[in-house]
C-alpha positions as CSV (number, residue, x, y, z in Angstrom):
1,X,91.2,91.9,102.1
2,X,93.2,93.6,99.4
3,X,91.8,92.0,97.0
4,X,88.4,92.9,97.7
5,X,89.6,96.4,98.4
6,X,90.8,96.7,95.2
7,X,87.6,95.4,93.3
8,X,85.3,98.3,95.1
9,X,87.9,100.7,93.8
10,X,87.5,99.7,90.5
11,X,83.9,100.7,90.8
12,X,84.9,104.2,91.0
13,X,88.8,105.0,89.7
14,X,89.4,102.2,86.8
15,X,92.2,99.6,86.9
16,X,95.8,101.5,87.9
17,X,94.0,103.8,90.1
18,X,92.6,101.2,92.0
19,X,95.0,99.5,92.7
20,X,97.0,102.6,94.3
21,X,94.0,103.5,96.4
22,X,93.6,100.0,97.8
23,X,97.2,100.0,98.5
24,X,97.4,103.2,100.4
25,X,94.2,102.0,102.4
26,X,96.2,99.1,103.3
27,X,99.1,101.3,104.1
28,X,97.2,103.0,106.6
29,X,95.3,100.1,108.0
30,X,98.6,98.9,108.7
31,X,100.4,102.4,110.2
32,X,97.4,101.7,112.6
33,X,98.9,98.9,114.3
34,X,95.7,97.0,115.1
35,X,95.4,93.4,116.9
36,X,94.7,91.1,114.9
37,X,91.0,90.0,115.2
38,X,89.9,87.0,116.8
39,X,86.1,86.9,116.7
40,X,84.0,87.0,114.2
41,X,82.8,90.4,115.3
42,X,86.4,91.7,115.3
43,X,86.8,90.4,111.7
44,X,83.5,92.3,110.7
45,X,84.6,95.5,112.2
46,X,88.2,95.5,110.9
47,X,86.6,94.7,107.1
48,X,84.1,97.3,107.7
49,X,87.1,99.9,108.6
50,X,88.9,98.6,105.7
51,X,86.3,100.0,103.0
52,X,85.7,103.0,105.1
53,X,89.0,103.8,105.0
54,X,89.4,103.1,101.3
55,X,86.6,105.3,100.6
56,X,88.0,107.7,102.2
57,X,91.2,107.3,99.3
58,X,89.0,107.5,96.6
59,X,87.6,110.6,97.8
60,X,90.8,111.7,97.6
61,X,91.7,110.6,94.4
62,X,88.3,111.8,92.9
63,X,89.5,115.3,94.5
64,X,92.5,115.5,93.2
65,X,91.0,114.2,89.5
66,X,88.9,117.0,89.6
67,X,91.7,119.5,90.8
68,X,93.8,118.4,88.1
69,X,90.8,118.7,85.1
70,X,90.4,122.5,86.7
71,X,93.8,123.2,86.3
72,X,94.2,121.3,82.6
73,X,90.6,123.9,81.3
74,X,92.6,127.1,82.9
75,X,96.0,126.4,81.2
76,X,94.3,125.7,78.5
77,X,92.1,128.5,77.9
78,X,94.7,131.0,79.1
79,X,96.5,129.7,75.7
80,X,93.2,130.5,73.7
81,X,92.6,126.3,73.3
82,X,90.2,123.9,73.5
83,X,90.9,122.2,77.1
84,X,91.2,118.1,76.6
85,X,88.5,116.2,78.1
86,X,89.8,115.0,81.4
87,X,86.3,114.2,82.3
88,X,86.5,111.3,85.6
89,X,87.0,107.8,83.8
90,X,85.1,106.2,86.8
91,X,81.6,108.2,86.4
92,X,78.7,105.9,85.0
93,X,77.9,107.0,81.9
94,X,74.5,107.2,80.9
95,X,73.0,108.7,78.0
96,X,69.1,110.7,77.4
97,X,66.2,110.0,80.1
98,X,68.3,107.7,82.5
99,X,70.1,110.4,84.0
100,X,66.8,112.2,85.2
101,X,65.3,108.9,87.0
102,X,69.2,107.9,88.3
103,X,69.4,111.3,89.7
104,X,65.8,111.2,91.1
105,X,66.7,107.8,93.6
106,X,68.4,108.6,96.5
107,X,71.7,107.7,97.4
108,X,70.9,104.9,99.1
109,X,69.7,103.4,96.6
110,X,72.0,104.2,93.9
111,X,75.2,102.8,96.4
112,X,72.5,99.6,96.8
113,X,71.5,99.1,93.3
114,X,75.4,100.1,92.0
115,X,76.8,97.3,94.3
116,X,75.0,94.4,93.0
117,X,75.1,95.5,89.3
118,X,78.9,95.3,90.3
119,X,78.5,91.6,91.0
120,X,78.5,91.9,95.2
121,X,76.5,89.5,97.0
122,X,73.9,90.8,100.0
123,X,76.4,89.8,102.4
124,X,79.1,91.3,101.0
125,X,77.3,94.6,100.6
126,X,76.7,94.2,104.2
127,X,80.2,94.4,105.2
128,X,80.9,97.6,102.9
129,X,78.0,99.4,104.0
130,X,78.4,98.2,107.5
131,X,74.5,97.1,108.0
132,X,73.3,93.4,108.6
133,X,72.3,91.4,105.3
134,X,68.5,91.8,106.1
135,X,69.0,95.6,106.1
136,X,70.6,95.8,102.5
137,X,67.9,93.6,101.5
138,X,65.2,96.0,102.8
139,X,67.6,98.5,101.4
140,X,67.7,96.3,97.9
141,X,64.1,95.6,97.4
142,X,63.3,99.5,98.3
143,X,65.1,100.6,95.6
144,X,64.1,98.3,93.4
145,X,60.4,99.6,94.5
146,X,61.6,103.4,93.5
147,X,62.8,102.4,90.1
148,X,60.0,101.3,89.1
149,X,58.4,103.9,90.4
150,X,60.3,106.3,88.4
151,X,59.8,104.3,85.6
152,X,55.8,104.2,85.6
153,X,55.7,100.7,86.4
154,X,54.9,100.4,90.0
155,X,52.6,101.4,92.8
156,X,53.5,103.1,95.9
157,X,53.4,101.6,99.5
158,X,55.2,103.7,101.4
């Protein structure tokens, strides 16, 4: 599971940061002292409280990011400087028009969409989101609908 812990991270902290937040989220999975899963069903739930609990890290560590930038812009206009750009590594960047449509889908479907332009199959989006396959599917082709939509090039069915 680490492993796969680890690659969602990366979606959202970069490489070394990552790999700390997957490895206190398997810290605490651990602490928990869970039985060891012996269905199917059991495995899905324990995966599923894996990248809740990982989230939950980089929430954290995106707090704490931000904490640190505040603090980095006050010393350094309390010494009459320019503050250093401490902006968050992990944000998308996107430059001119993209940012209004991106902003404009909801955040269901920017999770959906972000996931499989990270490489994650249905089924694997299914376990992080903790939803069947069919539902991120729905989910997938929905906001594939909306960009469209937001981009002039479809018509609406809802």
């Amino acid at each position: 599971m680490h492993p796969r812990l680890v690659r969602y991270a990366k979606r959202r902290l970069g490489d070394d940061s990552a790999l700390d937040v997957s490895s206190q989220a398997m810290q605490t999975i651990w602490a928990k002292n869970l039985a060891a899963p012996r269905t199917d069903l059991e495995t899905r739930q324990l995966q599923s409280l894996a990248y809740r609990i990982v989230e939950g890290h980089i929430r954290n560590a995106l707090r704490s990011r931000g904490r640190f930038g505040r603090i980095v812009v006050a010393v350094a206009e309390s010494r009459g400087r320019e503050p250093t750009d401490v902006s968050d590594i992990a944000d998308l960047v996107v430059e001119g028009d993209a940012v209004e449509w991106l902003e404009k889908l909801s955040v269901t479907d920017r999770e959906v969409l972000a996931l499989v332009m990270d490489g994650y199959a249905v089924a694997e989006i299914a376990v992080i989101l903790d939803c069947t396959p069919a539902a991120v599917s729905m989910r997938l082709q929905r906001a594939k609908r909306n960009v469209k939509l937001l981009l002039g090039r479809g018509t609406r069915h809802d």
